[in-house]
C-alpha positions in Angstrom: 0.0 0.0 0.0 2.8 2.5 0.9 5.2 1.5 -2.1 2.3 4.3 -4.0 4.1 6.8 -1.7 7.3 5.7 -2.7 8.3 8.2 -5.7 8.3 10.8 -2.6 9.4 9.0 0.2 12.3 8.4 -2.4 13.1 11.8 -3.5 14.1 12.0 0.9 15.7 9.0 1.4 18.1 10.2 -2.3 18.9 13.3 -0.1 19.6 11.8 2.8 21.9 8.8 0.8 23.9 11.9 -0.9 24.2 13.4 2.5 25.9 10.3 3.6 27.5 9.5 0.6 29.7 13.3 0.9 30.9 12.3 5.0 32.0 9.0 3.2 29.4 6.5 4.8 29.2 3.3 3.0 26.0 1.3 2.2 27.3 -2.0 4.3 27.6 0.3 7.1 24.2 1.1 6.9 23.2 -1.8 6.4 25.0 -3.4 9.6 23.8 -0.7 12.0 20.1 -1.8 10.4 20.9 -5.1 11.9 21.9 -4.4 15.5 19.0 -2.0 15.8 16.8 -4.6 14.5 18.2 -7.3 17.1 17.9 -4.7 19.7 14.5 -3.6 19.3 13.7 -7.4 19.5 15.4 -8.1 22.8 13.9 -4.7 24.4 10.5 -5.2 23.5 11.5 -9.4 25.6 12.8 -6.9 28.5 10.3 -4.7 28.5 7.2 -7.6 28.2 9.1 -8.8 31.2 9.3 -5.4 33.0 5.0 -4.8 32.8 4.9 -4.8 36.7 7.5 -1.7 37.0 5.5 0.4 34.7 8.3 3.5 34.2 11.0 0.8 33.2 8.6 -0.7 31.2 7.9 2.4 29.2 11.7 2.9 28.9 12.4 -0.1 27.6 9.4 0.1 25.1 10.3 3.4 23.9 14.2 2.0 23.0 12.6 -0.9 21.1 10.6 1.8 19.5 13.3 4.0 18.3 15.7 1.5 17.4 12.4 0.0 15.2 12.3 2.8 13.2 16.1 3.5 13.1 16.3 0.1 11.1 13.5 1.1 9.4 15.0 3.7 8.1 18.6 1.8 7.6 16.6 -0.6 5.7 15.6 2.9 3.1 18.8 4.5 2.8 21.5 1.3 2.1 19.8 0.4 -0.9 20.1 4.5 -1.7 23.5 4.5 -0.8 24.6 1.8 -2.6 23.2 3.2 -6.1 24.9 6.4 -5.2 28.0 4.8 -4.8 27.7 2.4 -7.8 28.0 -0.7 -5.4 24.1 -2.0 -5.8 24.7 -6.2 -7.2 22.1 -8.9 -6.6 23.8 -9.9 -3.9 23.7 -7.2 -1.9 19.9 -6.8 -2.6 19.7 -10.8 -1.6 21.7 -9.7 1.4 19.3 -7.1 2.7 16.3 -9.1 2.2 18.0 -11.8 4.0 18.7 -8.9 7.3 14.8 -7.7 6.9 14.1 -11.2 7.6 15.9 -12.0 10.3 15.0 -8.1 11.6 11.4 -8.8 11.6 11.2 -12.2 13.3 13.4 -10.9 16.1 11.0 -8.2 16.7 7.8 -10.3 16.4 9.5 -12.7 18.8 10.8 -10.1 20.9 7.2 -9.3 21.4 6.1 -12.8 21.8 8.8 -13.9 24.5 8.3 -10.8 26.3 4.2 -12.0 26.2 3.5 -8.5 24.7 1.3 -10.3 22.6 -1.2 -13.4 22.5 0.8 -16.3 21.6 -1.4 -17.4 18.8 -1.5 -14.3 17.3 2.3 -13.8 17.6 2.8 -17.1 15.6 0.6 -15.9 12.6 1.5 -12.7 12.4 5.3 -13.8 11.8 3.8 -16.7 9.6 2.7 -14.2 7.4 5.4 -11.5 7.6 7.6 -14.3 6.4 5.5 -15.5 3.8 4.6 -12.4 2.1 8.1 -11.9 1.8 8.4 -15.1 0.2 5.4 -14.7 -1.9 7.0 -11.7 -3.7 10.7 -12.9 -4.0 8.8 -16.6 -5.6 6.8 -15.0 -7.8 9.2 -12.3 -9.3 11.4 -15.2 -9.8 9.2 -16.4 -12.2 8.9 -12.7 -13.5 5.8 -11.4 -12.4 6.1 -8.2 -10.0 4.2 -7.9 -6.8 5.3 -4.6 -5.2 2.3 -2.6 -4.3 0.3 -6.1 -4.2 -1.4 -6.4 -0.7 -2.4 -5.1 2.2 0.9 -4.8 3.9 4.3 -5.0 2.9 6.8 -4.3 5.3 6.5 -0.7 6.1 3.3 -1.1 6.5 3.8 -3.9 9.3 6.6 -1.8 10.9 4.0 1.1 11.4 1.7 -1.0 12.6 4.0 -2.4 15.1 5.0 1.4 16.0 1.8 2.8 16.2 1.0 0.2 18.9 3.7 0.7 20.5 3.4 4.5 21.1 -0.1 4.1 22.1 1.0 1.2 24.7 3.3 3.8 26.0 1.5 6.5 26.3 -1.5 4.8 27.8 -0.5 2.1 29.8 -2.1 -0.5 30.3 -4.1 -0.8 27.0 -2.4 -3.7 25.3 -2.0 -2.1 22.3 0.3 -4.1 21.3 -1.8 -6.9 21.5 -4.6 -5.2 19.3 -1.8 -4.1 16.7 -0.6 -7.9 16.0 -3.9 -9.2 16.1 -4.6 -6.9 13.3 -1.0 -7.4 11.4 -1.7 -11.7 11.6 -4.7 -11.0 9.8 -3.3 -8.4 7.2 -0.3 -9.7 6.9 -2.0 -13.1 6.2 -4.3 -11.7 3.9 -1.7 -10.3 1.9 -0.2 -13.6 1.1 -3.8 -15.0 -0.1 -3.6 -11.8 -2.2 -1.0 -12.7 -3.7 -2.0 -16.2 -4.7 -4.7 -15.1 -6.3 -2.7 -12.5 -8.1 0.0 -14.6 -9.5 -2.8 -17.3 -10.3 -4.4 -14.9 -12.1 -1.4 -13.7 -13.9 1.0 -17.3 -13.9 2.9 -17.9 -17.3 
């Protein structure tokens, strides 16, 4: 849904890569810091699930798993600008970063589930279908037919949904907010991959 914002959203994250690009930052860099936040946010949104009792350390601990959400996030945006600018984009480095956004997302979503921030059913399908949507669009452009765009969410659309919840679970404590926001991101998310079943039936060589 937000890849039609993208020719905007774009135009930023190109200034922002040639921003980078001048203080000599390189894509990999990027990309590693991407990472760490990622496996961060995860294991502060265990701490704080396991902090609920102690409700300021709680909220500390969800806001860093916030920020460091949307700092890979963004990571996630600029790399790929980064390495264009630079001249340095290949297959494998696109491969690569798909491979981190994978391993990003499940962290989270299991940082959530660990730290019972979530129902445990719900946890389970929601990274079910993160994973598989993924997978749904990397299978079927394989066999050449695009899917960006196709879908309910993709995966900025499941990391706002994931920080939306979170700022509401921290600024309103106790509201499980978190809890709402996977229930809705299983469904989406797995709604998405039927989605795109049907549009690559419907469109199959």
């Amino acid at each position: 849904m937000l890849t039609k914002l993208k020719p905007e959203f774009q135009k930023l994250i190109t200034y922002l890569a040639q921003a980078f690009h001048k203080i000599g930052v390189k894509p990999n860099t990027i990309s590693f810091l991407g990472f760490i936040s990622g496996v961060f946010s995860g294991i502060f949104y265990w701490v704080a699930g396991t902090l609920y009792v102690d409700l300021s350390a709680y909220r500390v601990y969800m806001s860093l798993a916030l920020l460091l959400l949307m700092f890979s996030g963004f990571c996630d945006a600029l790399d790929g600008a980064l390495a264009r600018i630079h001249g340095e984009a290949t297959a494998f480095g696109g491969f690569l970063d798909s491979m981190i956004d994978r391993y990003v997302d499940s962290i989270v979503l299991l940082g959530l589930i660990l730290g019972g921030l979530c129902d445990l059913i719900w946890g389970i399908l929601a990274l079910i279908g993160s994973l598989l949507t993924s997978y749904a669009r990397a299978r079927a452009e394989s066999a050449g037919i695009t899917m960006e765009s196709v879908g309910l969410v993709e995966r900025a659309e499941r990391i706002i949904v994931i920080s939306i919840s979170s700022l509401v679970e921290i600024a309103f404590t106790p509201l499980y907010a978190l809890r709402v926001g996977i229930i809705v991101l299983a469904i989406a998310s797995n709604l998405t991959v039927v989605q795109r079943i049907l549009y690559f039936y419907r469109r199959r060589p």
